[in-house]
Structures are given as structure tokens and as C-alpha cells.
C-alpha positions in Angstrom: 0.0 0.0 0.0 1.8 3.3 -0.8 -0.6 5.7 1.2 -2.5 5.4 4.2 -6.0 4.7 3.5 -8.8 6.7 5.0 -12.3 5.3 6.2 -15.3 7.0 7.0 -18.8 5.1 7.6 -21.9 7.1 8.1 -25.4 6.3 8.1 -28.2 7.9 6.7 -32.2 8.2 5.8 -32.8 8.2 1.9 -35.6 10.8 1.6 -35.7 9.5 -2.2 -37.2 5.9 -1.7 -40.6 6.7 0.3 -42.6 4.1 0.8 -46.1 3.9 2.7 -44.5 7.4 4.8 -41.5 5.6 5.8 -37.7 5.9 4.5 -34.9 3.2 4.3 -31.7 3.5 6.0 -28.7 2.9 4.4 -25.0 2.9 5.5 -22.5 4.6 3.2 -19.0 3.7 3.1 -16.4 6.1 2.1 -12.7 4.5 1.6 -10.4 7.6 0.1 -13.6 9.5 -1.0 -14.8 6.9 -2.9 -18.6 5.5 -1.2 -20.7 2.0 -1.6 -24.0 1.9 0.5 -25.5 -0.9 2.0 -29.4 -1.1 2.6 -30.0 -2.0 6.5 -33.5 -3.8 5.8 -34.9 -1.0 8.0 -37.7 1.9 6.7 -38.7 4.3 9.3 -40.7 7.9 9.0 -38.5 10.5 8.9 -40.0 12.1 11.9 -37.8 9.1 14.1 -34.6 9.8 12.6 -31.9 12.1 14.5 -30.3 13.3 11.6 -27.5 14.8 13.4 -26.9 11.7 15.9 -27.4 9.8 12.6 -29.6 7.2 14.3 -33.4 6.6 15.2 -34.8 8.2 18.2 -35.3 6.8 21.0 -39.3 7.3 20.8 -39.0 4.4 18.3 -40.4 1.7 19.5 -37.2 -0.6 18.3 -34.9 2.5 18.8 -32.4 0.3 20.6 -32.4 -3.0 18.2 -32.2 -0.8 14.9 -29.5 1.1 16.5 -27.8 -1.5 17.7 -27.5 -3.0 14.4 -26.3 -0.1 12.4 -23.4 0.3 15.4 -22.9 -3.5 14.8 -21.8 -3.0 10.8 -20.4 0.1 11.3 -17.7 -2.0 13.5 -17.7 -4.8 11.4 -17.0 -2.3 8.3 -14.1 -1.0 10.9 -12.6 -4.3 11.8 -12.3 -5.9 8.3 -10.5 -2.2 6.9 -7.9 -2.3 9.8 -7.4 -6.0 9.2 -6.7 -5.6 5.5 -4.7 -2.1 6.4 -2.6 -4.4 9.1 -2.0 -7.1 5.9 -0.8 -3.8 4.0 -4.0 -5.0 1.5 -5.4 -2.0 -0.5 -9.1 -2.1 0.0 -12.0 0.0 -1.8 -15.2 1.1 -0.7 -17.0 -1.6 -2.6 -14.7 -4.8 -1.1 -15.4 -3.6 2.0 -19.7 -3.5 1.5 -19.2 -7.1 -0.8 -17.3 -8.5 2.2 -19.9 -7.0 4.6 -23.1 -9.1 2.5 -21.1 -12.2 1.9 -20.3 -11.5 -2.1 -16.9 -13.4 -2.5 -15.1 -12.2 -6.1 -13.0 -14.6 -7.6 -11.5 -13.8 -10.5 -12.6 -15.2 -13.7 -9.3 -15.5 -15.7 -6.3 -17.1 -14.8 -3.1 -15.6 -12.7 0.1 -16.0 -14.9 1.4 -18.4 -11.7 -2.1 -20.4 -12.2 -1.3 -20.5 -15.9 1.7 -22.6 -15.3 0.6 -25.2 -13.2 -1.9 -26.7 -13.8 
């Protein structure tokens, strides 16, 4: 890696995708300025959100589990960027969220060392 890498992960209410008055949560990942989002499976009306806490409020009745969870992948998102950063791995934005849902990208061609042995 020939710079240190910077990670910022946020989460946030998409006032774009209303449905039936309430709003889905997302987390955004950010590796050098670069983001990938990741849909939390949660819609709530935008009158529960604390947009500057960046959470829902406690008057939610599931306040504490839906909070809980976004803290829980924000952590995760931490831990597997200072694990690759500690293996000197460059990571992205996107490898961090694919990761996160379980995609695993193998390559589809061949390395030049898998070339030769076969």
C-alpha cells in the first residue's frame, strides 16, 4: 500500500425511496472518498430519525435494536478495513460492503502463476 487509506462510515435516511410514509436506512462507506452503500432492511418515517446523531430516536419503538444494528456493521466495516490495512491490503469502498453481505469475487481469468501449473 503506498498511502494510508482513510475510512469514514456514516449512516443515513434516503428521503428519495418513500414508501407507505416511511424511508430506508442505508449505510454509506467512504474508503479515500470513494462511497458504496449498503441497505439495513430498515424503513422508518423520517420524523424518528436524528439526523445529526445519525440514528433513530429513542421514541422508536425498536430504537435500541435498529440502533444496535447499524453500530454492529459500522464495526464490522471497521474491523475488516484495519485487518486488511494491518496485511498492508489496498481495500475500496465496494470490497469492504461485498465483504460485509457475503459477495466473495473470484477472479474469472487465470493468474500467470495459475497458468503454469496446472
Amino acid at each position: 500500500m503506498n498511502h494510508k487509506q482513510k475510512l469514514r462510515v456514516t449512516t443515513r435516511l434516503n428521503l428519495q425511496k418513500e414508501k407507505e410514509g416511511k424511508f430506508p436506512i442505508y449505510i454509506r462507506v467512504y474508503v479515500d472518498g470513494k462511497k458504496a452503500e449498503i441497505f439495513s432492511d430498515y424503513w422508518i418515517k423520517e420524523s424518528e430519525w436524528n439526523n445529526t446523531k445519525r440514528m433513530v430516536k429513542t421514541k422508536h419503538p425498536k430504537a435500541d435494536f435498529i440502533n444496535a444494528y447499524l453500530k454492529k456493521v459500522q464495526t464490522s466495516i471497521e474491523t475488516n478495513f484495519y485487518e486488511l490495512r494491518a496485511r498492508n491490503e489496498t481495500t475500496t469502498a465496494i470490497i469492504l460492503k461485498q465483504n460485509l453481505i457475503g459477495v466473495n469475487i473470484t477472479p474469472t481469468h487465470k493468474t500467470i502463476l495459475e497458468a503454469f501449473n496446472p
